[in-house]
C-alpha positions as CSV (number, residue, x, y, z in Angstrom):
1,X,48.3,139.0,181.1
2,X,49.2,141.3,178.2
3,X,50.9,143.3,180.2
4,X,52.3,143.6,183.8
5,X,53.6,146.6,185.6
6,X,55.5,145.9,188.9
7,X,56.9,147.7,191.7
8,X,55.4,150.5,191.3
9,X,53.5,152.3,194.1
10,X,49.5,152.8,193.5
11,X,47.3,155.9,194.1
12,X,44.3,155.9,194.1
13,X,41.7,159.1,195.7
14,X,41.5,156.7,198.4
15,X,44.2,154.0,198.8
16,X,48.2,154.1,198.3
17,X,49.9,150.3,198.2
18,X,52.4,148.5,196.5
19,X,51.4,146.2,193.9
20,X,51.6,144.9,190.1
21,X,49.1,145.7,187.8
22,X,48.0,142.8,185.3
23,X,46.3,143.8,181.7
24,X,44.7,142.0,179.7
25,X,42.4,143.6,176.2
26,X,43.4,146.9,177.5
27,X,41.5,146.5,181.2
28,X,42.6,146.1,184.4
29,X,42.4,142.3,184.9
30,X,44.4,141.7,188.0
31,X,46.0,143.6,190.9
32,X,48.8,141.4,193.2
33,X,51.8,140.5,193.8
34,X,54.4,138.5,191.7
35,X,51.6,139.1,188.5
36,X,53.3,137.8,185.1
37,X,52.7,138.8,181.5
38,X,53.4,138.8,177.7
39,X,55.5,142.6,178.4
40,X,56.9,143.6,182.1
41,X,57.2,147.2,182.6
42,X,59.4,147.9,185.9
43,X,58.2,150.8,187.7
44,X,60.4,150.7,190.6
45,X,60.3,154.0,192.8
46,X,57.1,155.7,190.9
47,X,54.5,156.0,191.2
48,X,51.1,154.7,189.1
49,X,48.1,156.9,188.9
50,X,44.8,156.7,186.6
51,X,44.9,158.6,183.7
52,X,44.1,162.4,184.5
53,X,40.7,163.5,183.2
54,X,40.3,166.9,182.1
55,X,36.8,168.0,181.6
56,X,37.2,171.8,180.6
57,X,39.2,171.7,177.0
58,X,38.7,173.8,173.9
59,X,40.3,172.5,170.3
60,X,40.0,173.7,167.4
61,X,37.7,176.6,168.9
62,X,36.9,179.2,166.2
63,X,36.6,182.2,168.2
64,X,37.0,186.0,168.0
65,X,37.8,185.8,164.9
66,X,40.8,183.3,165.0
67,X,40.9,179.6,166.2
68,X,42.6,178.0,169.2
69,X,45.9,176.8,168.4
70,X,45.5,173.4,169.6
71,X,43.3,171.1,167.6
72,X,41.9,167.6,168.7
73,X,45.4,166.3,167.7
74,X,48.5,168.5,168.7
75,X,46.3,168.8,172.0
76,X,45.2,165.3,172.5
77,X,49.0,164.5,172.0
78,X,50.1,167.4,174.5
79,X,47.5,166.4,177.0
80,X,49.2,162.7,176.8
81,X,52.6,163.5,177.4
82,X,51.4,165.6,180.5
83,X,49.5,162.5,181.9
84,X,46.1,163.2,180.9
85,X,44.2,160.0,178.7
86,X,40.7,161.9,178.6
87,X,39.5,165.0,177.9
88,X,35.9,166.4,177.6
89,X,35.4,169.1,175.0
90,X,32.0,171.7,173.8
91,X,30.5,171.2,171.2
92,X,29.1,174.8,170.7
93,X,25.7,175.5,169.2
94,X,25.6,178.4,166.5
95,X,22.6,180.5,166.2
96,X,19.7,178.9,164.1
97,X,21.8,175.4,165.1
98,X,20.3,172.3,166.6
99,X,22.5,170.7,169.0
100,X,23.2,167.5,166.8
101,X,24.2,169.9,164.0
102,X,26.8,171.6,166.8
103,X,28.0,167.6,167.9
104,X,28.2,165.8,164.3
105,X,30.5,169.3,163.6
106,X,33.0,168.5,166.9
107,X,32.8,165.1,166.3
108,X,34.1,165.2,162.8
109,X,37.0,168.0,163.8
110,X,37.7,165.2,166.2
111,X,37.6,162.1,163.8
112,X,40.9,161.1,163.3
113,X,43.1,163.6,165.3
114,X,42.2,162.7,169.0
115,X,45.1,160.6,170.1
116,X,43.1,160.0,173.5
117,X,39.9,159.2,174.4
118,X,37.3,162.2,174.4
119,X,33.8,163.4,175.1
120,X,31.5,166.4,174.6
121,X,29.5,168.5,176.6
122,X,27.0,170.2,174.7
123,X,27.6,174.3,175.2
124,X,23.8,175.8,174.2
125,X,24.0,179.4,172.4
126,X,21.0,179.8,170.9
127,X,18.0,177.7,173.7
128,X,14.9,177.1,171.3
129,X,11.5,175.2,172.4
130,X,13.0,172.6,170.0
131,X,16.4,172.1,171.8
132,X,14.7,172.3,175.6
133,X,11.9,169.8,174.9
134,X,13.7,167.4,172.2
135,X,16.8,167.8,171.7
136,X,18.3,168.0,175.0
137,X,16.6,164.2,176.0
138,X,18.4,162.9,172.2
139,X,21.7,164.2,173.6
140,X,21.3,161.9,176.6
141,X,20.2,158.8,175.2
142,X,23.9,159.7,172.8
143,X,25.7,159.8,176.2
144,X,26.1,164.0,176.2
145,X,25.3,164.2,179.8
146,X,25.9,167.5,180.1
147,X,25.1,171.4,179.1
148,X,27.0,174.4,179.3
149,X,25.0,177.5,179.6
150,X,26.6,180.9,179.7
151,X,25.4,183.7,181.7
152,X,27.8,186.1,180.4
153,X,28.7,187.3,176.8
154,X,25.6,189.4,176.3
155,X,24.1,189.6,172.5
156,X,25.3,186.3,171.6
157,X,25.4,183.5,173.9
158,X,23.5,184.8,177.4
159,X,20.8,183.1,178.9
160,X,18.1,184.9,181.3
161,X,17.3,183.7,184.1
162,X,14.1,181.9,183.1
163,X,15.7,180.0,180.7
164,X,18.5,179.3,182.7
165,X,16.0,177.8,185.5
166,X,13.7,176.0,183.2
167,X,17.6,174.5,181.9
168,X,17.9,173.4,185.9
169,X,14.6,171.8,185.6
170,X,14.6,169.7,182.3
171,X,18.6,168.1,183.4
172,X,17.3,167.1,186.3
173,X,13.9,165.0,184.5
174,X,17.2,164.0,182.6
175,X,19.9,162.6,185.2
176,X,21.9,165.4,183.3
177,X,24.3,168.1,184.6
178,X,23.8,172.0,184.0
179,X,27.3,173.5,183.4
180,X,27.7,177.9,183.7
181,X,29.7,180.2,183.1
182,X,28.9,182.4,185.4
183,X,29.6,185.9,185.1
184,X,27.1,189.3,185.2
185,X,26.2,189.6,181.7
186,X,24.7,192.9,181.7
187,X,27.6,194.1,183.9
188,X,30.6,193.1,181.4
189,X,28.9,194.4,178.5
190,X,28.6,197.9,180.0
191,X,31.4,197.7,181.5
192,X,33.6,197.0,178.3
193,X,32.1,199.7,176.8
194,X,32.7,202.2,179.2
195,X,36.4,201.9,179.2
196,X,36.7,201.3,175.7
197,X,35.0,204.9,175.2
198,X,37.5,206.5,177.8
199,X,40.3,205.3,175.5
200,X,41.4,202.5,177.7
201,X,42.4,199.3,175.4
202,X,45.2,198.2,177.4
203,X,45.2,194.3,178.9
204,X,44.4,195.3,182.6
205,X,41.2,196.9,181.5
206,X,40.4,193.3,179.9
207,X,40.1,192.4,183.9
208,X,38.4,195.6,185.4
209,X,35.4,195.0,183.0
210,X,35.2,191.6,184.5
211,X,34.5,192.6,188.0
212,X,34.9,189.5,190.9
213,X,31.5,191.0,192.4
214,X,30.1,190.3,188.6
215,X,31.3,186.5,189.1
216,X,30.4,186.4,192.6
217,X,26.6,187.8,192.1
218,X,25.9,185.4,188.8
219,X,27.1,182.2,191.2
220,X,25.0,183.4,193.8
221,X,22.2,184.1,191.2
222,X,22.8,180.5,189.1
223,X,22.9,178.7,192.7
224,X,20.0,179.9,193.7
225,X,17.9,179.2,190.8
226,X,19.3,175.4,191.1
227,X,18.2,175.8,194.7
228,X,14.6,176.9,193.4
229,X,15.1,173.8,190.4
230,X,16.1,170.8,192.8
231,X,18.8,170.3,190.6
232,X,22.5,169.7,191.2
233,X,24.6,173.2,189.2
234,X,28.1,172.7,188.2
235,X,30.1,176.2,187.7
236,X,33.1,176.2,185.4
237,X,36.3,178.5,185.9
238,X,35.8,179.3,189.3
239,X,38.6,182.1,190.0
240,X,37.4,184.6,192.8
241,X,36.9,184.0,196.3
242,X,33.8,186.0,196.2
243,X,32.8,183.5,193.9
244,X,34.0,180.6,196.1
245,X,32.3,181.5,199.1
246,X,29.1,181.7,197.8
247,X,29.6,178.1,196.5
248,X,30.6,176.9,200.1
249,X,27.8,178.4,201.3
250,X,25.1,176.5,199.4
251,X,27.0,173.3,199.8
252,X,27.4,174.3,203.5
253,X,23.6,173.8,203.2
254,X,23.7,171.0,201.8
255,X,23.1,171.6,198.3
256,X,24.3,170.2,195.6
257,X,27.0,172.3,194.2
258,X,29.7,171.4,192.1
259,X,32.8,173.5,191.0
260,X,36.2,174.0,189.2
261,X,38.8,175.7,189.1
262,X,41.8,176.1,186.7
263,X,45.7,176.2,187.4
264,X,45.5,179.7,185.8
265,X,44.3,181.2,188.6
266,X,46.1,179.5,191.5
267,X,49.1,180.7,190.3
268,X,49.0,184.0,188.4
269,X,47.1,187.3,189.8
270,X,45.7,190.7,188.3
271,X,49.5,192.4,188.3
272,X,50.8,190.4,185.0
273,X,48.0,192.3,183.2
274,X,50.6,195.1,183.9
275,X,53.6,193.6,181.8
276,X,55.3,195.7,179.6
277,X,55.7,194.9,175.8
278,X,51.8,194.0,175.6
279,X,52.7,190.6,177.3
280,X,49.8,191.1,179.2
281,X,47.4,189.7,176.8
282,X,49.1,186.3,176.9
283,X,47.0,186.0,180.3
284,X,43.2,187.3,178.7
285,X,41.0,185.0,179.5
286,X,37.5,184.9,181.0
287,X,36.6,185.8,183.8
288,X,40.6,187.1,184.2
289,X,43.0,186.6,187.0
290,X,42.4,188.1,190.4
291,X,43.8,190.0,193.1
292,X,47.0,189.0,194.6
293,X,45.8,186.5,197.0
294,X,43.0,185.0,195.5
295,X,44.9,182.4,194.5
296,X,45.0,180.8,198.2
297,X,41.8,181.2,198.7
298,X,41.0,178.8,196.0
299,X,44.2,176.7,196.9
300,X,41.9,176.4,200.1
301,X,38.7,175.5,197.9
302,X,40.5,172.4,196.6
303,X,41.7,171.6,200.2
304,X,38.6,171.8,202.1
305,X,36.3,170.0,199.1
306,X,34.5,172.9,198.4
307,X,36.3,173.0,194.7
308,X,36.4,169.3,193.4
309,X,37.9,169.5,190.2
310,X,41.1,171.0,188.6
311,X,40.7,171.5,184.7
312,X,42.4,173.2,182.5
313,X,40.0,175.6,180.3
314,X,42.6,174.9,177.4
315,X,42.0,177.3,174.8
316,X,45.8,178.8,174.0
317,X,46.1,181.9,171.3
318,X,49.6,182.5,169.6
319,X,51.2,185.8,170.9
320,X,52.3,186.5,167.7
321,X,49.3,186.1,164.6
322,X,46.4,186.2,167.8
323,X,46.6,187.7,170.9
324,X,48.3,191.0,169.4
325,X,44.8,191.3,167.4
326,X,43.7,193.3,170.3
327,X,47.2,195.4,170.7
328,X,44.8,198.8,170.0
329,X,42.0,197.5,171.8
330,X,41.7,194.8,175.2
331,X,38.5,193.4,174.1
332,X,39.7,192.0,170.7
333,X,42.4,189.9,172.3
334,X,41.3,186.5,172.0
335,X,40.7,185.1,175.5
336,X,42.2,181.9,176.5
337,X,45.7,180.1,177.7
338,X,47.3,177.0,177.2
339,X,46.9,174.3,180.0
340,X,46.2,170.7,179.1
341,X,49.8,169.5,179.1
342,X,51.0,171.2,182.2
343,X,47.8,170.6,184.9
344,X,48.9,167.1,186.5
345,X,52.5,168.1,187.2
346,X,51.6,171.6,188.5
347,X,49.0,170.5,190.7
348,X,51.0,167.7,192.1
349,X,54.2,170.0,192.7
350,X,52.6,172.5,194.4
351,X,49.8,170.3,195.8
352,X,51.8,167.1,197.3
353,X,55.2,168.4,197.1
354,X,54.5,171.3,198.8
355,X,52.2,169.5,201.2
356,X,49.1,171.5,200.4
357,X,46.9,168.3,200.3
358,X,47.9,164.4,200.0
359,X,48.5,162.0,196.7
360,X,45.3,160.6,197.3
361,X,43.6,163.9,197.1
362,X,45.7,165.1,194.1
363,X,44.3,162.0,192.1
364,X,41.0,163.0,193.0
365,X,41.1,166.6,191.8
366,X,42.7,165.7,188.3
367,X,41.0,162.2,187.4
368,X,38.7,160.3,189.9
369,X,36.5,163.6,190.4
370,X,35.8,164.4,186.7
371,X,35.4,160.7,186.2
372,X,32.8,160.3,189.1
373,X,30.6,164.3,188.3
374,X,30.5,163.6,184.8
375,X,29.6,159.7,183.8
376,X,32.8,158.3,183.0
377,X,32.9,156.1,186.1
378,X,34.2,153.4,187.2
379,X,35.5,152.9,183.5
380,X,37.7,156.1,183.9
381,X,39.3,157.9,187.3
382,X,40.8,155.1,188.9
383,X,43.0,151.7,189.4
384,X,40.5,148.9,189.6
385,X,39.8,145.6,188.3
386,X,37.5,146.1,185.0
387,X,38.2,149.7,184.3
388,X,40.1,150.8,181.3
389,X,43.9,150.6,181.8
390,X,44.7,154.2,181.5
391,X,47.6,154.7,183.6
392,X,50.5,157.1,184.4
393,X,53.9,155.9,185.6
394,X,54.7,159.2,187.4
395,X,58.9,159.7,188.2
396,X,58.1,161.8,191.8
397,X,61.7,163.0,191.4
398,X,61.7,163.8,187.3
399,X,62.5,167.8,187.4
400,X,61.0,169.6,184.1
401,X,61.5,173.2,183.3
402,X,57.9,174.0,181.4
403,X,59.1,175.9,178.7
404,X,57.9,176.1,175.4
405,X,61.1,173.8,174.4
406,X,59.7,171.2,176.6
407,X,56.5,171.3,175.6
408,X,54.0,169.9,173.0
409,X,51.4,172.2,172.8
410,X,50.8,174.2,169.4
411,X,51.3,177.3,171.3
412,X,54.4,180.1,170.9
413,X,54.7,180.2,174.6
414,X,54.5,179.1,177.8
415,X,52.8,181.1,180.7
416,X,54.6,178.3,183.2
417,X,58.0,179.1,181.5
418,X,59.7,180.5,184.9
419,X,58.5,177.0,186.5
420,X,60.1,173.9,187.4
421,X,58.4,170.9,188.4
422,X,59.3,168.1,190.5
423,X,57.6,164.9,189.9
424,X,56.7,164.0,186.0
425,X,55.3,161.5,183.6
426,X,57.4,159.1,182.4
427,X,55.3,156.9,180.8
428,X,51.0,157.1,180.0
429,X,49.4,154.5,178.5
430,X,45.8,154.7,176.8
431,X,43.6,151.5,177.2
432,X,47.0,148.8,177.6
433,X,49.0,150.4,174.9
434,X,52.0,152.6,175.5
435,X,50.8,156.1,173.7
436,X,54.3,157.8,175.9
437,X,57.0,156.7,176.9
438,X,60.0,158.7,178.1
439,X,59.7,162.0,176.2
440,X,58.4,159.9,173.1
441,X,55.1,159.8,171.6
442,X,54.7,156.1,170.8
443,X,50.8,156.8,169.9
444,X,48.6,157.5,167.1
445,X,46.0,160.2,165.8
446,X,42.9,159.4,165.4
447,X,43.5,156.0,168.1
448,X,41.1,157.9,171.1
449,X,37.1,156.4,171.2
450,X,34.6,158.6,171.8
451,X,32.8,158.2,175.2
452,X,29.3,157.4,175.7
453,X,28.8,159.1,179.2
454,X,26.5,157.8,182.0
455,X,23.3,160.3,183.2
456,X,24.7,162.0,186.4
């Protein structure tokens, strides 16, 4: 072996044992007892997880009228030191764009930055004949198995419902995945407009133009057109309960309905749109945070299965130079937050540690789930002989403060500042080769591949 990693204790979604590791040419080549190798790394008392997955980033994101903070390298290098080895970006078609116009663009922002291994969805803005009929199949046979379409954002991005089901049908001739973001269009855009000519520009009115009965009534709306399509739907951002229950109930039906959520919204509510000093806007994003005790709801959506995957939605904006673009009016704040370095510790701190759902389960929501939904199985998402060796030597006890002084993301703060953490990466390694290792980034730019991805 190339490399051996011993006493550590292996999770897996489904299995938790005590074993060495053996890798050889960056796979896992053997999993036993007493294994030897070139280079022995002792992981005596942690833990070993797969490489978290997060499916739901945005780098280098040119929007509003600013860019995210966070390009495909100081995120890709964030996302490694918080345990994550793959992400899964958009590549967002432009109007009067093709969709390989929108992918070569993403794929040469990520061309020698991404430190870890990446994909693309495709994110549709402007649905031609061309792109249905054509382009869509190309994308497939390039391994883009997936399409974001928005139902929200009216005048630039919004789909009707027609095209939204003919989208349904054509991924599922495909063995593809249709991807919304599912919010009442026609609702927000009034909406906005109402408050903004009654003079109210302050953050809070950011969230009561974005309605949970607006999210609630597109899921139910997109869920029923994959209903009517025979083809599986996979909402992004899930953060109301409204929302949530009308996901259960489909899947309670038996239909196949897919959904995230983000760590945003499990642990912050409506009420911080109400801080003083305009720190409000640090937590604008779409669709906004809820009412105070939303969040356990969709604590529960992860618990029962009816939310599969935590993501991040990574898209952070500088307080200072960004977010105080929309200090005279809430609708020019650019929407997003920083998340890709902070996901696998928060979810297993307040997931395992504080008994919410198992390990096992915890792997699950932040790598074997997003591995298995979106293609990148069995070579991602877990600990088995032949899949890539991307694994995270996780210190259970580690305690880390995630403050911006602790952190790696481009980003002037941190909305997890007032959090501690119990349980931390202490070492994540990308394909057999150490890319962290004990606050260090022993990596390089540019080192992640670009994933092919399977149909789903």
């Amino acid at each position: 072996m190339d490399t051996v990693i011993t006493n550590g204790i292996i999770a897996t979604a489904t299995e938790t044992y005590q074993a060495d590791i053996g890798i050889k040419e960056g796979k896992i080549a053997a999993l036993g007892l007493r294994l030897e190798g070139a280079e022995t790394i002792d992981a005596q008392g942690n833990y070993v997880f797969p490489g978290g997955i997060d499916i739901h980033t945005h780098f280098e994101l040119p929007f509003m009228g600013t860019v995210s903070a966070d390009d495909f390298e100081t995120g890709s290098i964030a996302a490694a030191f918080g345990g994550t080895t793959t992400f899964v970006d958009f590549a967002i078609q432009g109007e009067g764009e093709s969709l390989h116009q929108a992918l070569e663009t993403w794929m040469a922002r990520a061309k020698g930055k991404a430190a870890i291994d990446y994909g693309f969805h495709a994110a549709i803005g402007d649905m031609t004949d061309e792109v249905m009929n054509v382009e869509m199949a190309e994308l497939v046979e390039q391994g883009i198995t997936s399409f974001k379409l928005f139902m929200a954002y009216k005048g630039t991005f919004m789909v009707d419902d027609e095209t939204l089901f003919k989208s349904l049908l054509k991924a599922r001739e495909l063995g593809a995945l249709i991807m919304v973001h599912a919010e009442n269009g026609d609702v927000l855009h009034y909406l906005i407009n109402q408050h903004l000519a009654e003079g109210k520009k302050e953050p809070i009115w950011h969230a009561l133009s974005h309605p949970p009965e607006a999210e609630a009534e597109a899921v139910g709306r997109a869920v029923s057109l994959a209903a009517m399509a025979k083809a599986p739907i996979y909402i992004v951002h899930t953060s109301a309960a409204q929302a949530l229950e009308k996901v259960k109930e489909a899947r309670d039906k038996g239909q196949r309905v897919l959904a995230e959520t983000c760590p945003q919204y499990l642990f912050f509510n409506i009420e911080h749109y109400k801080l003083p000093n305009f720190e409000g806007a640090k937590y604008v994003m779409s669709p906004p945070l809820r009412d105070e005790g939303n969040e356990e709801s969709l604590w529960q959506g992860l618990v029962s299965g009816d939310l599969q995957v935590v993501s991040t939605d990574h898209c952070p904006f500088n307080f200072v130079g960004q977010k105080d673009m929309g200090r005279d009016d809430f609708s020019m704040i650019p929407n997003g937050m920083p998340g890709v370095e902070t996901r696998v510790p928060l979810m297993y701190h307040f997931g395992v540690n504080e008994g919410r759902f198992s390990v096992n389960r915890f792997v699950e929501l932040v790598s074997t789930n997003p591995a298995r939904l979106f293609g990148l199985a069995p070579q991602k998402g877990t600990i088995s002989i032949g899949a890539d060796a991307d694994l995270v030597v996780f210190d259970p006890q580690k305690e880390v403060r995630l403050s911006v002084e602790n952190l790696h993301m481009n980003v002037d703060h941190s909305p997890y500042d007032h959090i501690t953490v119990r349980g931390y990466p202490v070492l994540t390694m990308q394909r057999g080769k150490i890319i962290v290792r004990d606050g260090q980034f022993l990596g390089e730019a540019g080192a992640g591949q670009f994933l092919r991805r399977r149909r789903v």
